[in-house]
C-alpha positions as CSV (number, residue, x, y, z in Angstrom):
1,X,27.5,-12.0,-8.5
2,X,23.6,-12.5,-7.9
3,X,21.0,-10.2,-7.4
4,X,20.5,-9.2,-4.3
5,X,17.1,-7.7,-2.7
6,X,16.5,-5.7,0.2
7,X,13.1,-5.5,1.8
8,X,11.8,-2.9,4.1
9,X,8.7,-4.5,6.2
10,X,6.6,-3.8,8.8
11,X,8.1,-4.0,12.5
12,X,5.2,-6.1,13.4
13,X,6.0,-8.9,10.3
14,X,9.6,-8.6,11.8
15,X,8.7,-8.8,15.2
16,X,6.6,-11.7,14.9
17,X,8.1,-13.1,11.7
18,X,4.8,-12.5,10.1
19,X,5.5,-13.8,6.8
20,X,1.9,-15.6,6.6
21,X,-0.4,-15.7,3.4
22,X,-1.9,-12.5,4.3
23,X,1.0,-10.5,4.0
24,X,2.2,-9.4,0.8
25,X,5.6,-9.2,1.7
26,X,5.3,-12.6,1.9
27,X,4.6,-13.8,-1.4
28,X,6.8,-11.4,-2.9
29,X,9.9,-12.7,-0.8
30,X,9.4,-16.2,-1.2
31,X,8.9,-16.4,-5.0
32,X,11.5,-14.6,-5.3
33,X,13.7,-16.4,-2.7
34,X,12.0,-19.7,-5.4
35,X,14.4,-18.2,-7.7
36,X,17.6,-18.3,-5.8
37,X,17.8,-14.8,-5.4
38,X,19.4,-13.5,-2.3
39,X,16.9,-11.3,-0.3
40,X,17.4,-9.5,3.2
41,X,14.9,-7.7,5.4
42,X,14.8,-4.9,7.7
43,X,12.3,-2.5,8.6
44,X,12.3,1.2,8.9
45,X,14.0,1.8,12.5
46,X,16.9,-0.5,11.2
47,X,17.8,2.4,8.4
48,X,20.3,5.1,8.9
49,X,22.7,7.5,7.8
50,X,27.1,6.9,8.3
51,X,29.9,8.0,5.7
52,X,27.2,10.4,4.3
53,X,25.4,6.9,3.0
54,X,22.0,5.2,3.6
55,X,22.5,1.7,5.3
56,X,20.4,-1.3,6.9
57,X,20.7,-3.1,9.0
58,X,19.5,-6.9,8.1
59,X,18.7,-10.6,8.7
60,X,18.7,-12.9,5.5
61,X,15.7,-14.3,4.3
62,X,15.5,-18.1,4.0
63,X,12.7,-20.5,2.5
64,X,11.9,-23.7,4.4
65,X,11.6,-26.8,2.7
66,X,7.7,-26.6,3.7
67,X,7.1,-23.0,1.9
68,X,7.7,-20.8,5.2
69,X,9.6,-17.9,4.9
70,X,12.6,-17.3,8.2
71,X,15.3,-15.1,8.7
72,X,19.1,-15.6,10.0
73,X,19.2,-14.2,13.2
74,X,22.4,-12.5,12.6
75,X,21.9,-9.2,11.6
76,X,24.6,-7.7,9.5
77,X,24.4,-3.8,7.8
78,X,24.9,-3.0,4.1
79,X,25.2,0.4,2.7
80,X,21.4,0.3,0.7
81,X,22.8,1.3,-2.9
82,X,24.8,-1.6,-2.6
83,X,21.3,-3.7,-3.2
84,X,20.5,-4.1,-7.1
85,X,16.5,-3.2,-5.7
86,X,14.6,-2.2,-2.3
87,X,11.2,-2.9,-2.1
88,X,10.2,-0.3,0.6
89,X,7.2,-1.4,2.1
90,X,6.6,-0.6,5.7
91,X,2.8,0.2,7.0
92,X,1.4,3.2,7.8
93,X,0.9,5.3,10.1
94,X,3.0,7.6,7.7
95,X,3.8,9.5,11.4
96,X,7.8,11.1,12.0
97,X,9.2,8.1,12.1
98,X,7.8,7.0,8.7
99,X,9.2,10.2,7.3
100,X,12.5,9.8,8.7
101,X,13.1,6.5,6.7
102,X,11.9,7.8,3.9
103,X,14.4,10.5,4.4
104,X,17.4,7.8,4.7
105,X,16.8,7.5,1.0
106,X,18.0,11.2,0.1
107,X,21.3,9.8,0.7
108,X,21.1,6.5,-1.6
109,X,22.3,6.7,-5.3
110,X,19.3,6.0,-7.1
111,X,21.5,5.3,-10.4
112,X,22.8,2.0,-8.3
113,X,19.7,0.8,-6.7
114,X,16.3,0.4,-8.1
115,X,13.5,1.9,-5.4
116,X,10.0,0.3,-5.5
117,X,8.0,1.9,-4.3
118,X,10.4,4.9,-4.2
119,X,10.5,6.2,-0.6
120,X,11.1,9.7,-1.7
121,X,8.2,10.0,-3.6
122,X,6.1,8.1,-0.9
123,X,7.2,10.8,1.2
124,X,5.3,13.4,-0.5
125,X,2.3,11.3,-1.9
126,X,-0.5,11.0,0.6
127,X,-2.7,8.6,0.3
128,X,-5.9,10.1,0.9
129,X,-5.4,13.6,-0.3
130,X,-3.7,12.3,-3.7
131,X,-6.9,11.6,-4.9
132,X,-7.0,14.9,-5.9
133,X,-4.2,14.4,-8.9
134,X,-6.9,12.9,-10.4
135,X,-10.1,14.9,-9.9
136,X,-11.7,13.6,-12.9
137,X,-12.0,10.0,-10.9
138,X,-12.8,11.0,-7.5
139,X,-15.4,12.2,-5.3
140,X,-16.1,15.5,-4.1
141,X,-13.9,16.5,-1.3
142,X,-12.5,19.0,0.9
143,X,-9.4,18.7,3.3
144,X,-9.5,20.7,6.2
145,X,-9.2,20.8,9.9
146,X,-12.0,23.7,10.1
147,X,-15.4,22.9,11.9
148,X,-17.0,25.7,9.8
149,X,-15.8,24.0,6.6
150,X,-16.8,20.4,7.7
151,X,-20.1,21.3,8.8
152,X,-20.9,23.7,5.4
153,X,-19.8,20.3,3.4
154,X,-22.0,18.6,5.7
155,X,-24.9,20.6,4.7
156,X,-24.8,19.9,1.0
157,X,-24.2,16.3,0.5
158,X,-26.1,15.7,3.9
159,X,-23.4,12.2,4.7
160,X,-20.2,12.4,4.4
161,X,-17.2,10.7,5.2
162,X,-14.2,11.7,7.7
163,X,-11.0,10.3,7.3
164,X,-7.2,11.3,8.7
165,X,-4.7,11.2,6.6
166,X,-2.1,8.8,7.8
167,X,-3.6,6.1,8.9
168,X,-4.7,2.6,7.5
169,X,-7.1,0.2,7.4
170,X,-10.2,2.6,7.5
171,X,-8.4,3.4,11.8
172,X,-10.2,6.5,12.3
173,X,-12.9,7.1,9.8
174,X,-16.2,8.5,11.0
175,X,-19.9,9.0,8.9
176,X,-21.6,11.8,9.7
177,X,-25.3,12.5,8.6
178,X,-27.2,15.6,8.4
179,X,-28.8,16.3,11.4
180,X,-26.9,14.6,13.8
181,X,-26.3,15.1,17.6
182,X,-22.8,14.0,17.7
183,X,-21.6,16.1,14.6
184,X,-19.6,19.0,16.9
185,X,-18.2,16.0,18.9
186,X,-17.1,13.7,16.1
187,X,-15.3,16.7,14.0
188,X,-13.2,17.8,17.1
189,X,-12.2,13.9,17.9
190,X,-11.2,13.8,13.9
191,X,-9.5,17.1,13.8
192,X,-8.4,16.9,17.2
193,X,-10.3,20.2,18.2
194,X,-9.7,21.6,14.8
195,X,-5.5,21.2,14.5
196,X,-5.2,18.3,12.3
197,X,-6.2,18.4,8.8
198,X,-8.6,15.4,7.3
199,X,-10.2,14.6,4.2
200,X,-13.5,14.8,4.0
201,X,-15.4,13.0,1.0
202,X,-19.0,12.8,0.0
203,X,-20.5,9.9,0.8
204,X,-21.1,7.1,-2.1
205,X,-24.1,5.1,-1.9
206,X,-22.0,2.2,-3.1
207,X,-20.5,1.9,0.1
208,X,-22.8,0.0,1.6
209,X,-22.0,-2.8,-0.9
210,X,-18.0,-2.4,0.2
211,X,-15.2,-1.2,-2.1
212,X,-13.1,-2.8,-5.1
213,X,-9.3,-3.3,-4.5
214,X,-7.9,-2.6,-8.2
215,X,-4.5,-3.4,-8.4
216,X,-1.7,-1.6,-10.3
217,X,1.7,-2.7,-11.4
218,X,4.3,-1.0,-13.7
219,X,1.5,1.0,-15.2
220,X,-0.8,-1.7,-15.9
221,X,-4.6,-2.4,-14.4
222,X,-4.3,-6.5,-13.2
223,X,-7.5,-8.3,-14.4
224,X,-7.8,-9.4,-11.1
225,X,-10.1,-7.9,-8.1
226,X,-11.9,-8.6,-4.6
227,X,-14.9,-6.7,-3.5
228,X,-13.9,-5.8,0.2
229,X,-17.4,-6.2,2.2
230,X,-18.3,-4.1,5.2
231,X,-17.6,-5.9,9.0
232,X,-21.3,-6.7,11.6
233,X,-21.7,-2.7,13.0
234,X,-19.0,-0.9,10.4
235,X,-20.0,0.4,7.9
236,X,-16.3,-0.5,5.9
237,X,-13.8,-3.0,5.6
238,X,-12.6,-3.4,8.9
239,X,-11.4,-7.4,9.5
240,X,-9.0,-9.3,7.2
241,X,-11.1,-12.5,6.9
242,X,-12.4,-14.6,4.2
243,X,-15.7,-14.4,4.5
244,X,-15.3,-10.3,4.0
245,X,-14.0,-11.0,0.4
246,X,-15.8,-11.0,-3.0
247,X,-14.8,-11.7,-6.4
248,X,-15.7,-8.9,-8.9
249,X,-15.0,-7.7,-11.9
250,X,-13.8,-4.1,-13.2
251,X,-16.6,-1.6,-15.4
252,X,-15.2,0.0,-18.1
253,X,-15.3,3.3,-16.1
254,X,-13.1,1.8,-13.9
255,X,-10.9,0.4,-16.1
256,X,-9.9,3.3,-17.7
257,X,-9.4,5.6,-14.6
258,X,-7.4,3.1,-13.3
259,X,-5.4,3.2,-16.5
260,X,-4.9,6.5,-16.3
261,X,-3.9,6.5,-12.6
262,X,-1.4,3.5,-13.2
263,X,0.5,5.2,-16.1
264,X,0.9,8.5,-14.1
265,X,2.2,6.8,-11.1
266,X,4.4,4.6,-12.8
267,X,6.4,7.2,-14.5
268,X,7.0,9.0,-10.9
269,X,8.0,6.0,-9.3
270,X,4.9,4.6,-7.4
271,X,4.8,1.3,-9.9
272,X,3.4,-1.4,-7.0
273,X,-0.7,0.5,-6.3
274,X,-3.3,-0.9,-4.4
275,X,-7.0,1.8,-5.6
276,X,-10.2,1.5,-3.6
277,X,-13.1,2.5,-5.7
278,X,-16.7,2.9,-4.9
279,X,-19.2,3.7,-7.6
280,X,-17.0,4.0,-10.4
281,X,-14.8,7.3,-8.4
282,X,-11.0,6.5,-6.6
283,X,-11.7,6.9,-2.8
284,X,-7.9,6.2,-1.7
285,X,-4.3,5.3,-3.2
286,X,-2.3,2.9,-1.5
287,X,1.7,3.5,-2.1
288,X,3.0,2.4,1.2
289,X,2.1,-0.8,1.5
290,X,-0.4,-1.8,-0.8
291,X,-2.2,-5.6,-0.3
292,X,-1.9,-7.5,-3.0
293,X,-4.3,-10.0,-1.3
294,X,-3.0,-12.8,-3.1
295,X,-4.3,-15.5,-0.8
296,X,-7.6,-14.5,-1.4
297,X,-7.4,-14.0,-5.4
298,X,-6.1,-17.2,-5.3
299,X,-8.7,-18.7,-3.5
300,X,-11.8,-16.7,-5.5
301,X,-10.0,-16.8,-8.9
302,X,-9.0,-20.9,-9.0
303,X,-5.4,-19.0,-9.8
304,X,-1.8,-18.7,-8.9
305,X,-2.0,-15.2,-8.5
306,X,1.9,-14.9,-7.7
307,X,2.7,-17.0,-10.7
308,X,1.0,-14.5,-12.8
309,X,2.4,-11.0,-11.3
310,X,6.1,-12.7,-11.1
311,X,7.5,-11.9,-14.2
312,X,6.2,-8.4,-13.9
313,X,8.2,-8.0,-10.6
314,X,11.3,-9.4,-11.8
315,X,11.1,-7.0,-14.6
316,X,10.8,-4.3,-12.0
317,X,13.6,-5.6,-10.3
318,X,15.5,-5.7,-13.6
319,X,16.1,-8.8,-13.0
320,X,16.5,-11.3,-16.6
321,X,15.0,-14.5,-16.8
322,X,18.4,-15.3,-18.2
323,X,20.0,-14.5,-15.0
324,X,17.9,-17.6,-13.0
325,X,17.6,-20.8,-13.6
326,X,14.6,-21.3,-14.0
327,X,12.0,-18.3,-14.7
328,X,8.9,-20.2,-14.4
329,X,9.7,-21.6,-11.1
């Protein structure tokens, strides 16, 4: 019997059948559907709980002769152990329903199924405050939902940066300078008059340069990076286009927090990490989902990025070259 994969996407990817060259999910499905290895999708509201037993519902996966990635539109459901590896994978927000996925997992057999990234860990890794694990590597922060706190950070590092804690894609994040006459408005909108907790990080004067996707795989630092530049009026990342792209290349400094950071997360289950880094310190931790941004390594590198992370997956996967016929597909 083959190997058979289940991914858990995004309901928008789903919804729209998304699999384009800006997804991840995409690349990672079709080289492995290359192979001839069975893969099914669902997303998070298509997992439950029967016979005491995770299960998913799911639609195939199929490659057209063209590249494209479709599903059957038949959906059929599969207890989740019964997979040989679930690459879980949905976006944030990491909000109630996010959790209750994750939770789904309490009741799969771990022994049978490989979990990347493992949804039980996910579950209790945030991606903003994590940072923290590693102190050594990130900037000066506080996380609070207190005005008085804030506004005392505030007034020694004179900017800062606001952020909540389960969103993605830089939704929500404010600047605030010294001496400002929107500081009491912005911290209430954040903090949503001072009941929700957000991190609050000193400001890096690198950031107006943009920030460094470092990416992380089974405890390794990949070579390969992109500079994400700040959108016209943001001052971050804020649109998925080309032209907001550079190639760069790691410091040692980086380099060796990242190394650090890989090998920890690794051995907890969190092998497939996307770090932003500004100025040498880890600013955020991407477990849910993290962009590979293979498209644009590609294009910026002369590469075939997937080519190069493949055999690294499949070994993930625990999946042996001598189980395909051809590896180097």
């Amino acid at each position: 019997m083959g190997h058979k994969i289940l991914f858990v996407i995004d309901e928008l990817e789903y919804k729209w059948i998304e699999f384009n060259k800006l997804v991840t999910n995409f690349w990672f499905i079709r080289e492995f559907l290359k192979r001839n290895i069975e893969v099914q999708i669902t997303t998070k509201d298509k997992l439950y709980v029967a016979e005491a037993k995770g299960v998913a519902i799911t639609n195939k996966a199929l490659l057209k002769d063209d590249g494209e990635i479709i599903y059957e539109k038949g959906e059929k459901s599969f207890f989740i152990e019964d997979f040989d590896t679930v690459f879980f994978r949905p976006d944030p927000p990491v909000d109630t329903n996010y959790i209750n996925a994750c939770n789904v997992f309490e009741f799969v057999d771990s022994t049978k199924v490989k979990l990347l990234n493992n949804p039980l860990v996910i579950r209790n890794f945030n991606e903003k405050t994590s940072v923290n694990f590693f102190p050594q590597f990130s900037p000066e922060n506080i996380v609070t939902s207190s005005k008085k706190l804030i506004i005392d950070f505030l007034e020694k590092h004179e900017k800062i940066v606001i952020k909540p804690l389960n969103r993605c894609f830089g939704s929500g994040v404010f600047i605030l300078k010294k001496g400002e006459e929107n500081i009491s408005s912005i911290i209430a909108t954040a903090t949503e008059n001072g009941k929700t907790q957000v991190m609050v990080q000193n400001y890096l004067k690198g950031a107006k340069d943009g920030d460094k996707r470092v990416l992380l795989l089974a405890g390794e630092v990949l070579e390969e990076s992109v500079r994400k530049l700040p959108a016209p009026n943001d001052f971050k990342f804020a649109e998925h286009s080309d032209r907001y792209f550079e190639k760069t290349a790691l410091t040692d400094e980086e380099k060796i927090a990242a190394k650090a950071i890989a090998i920890k997360l690794n051995d907890i289950g969190l092998p497939i990490v996307g770090l932003d880094m500004i100025d040498g310190k880890v600013i955020e931790i991407n477990v849910t989902s993290p962009c590979f941004f293979i498209k644009e390594i590609n294009a910026l590198y002369g590469i075939s990025f997937e080519d190069k992370i493949m055999p690294k997956l499949l070994e993930l996967a625990n999946i042996s070259c001598l189980e395909l016929t051809d590896c180097n597909v």
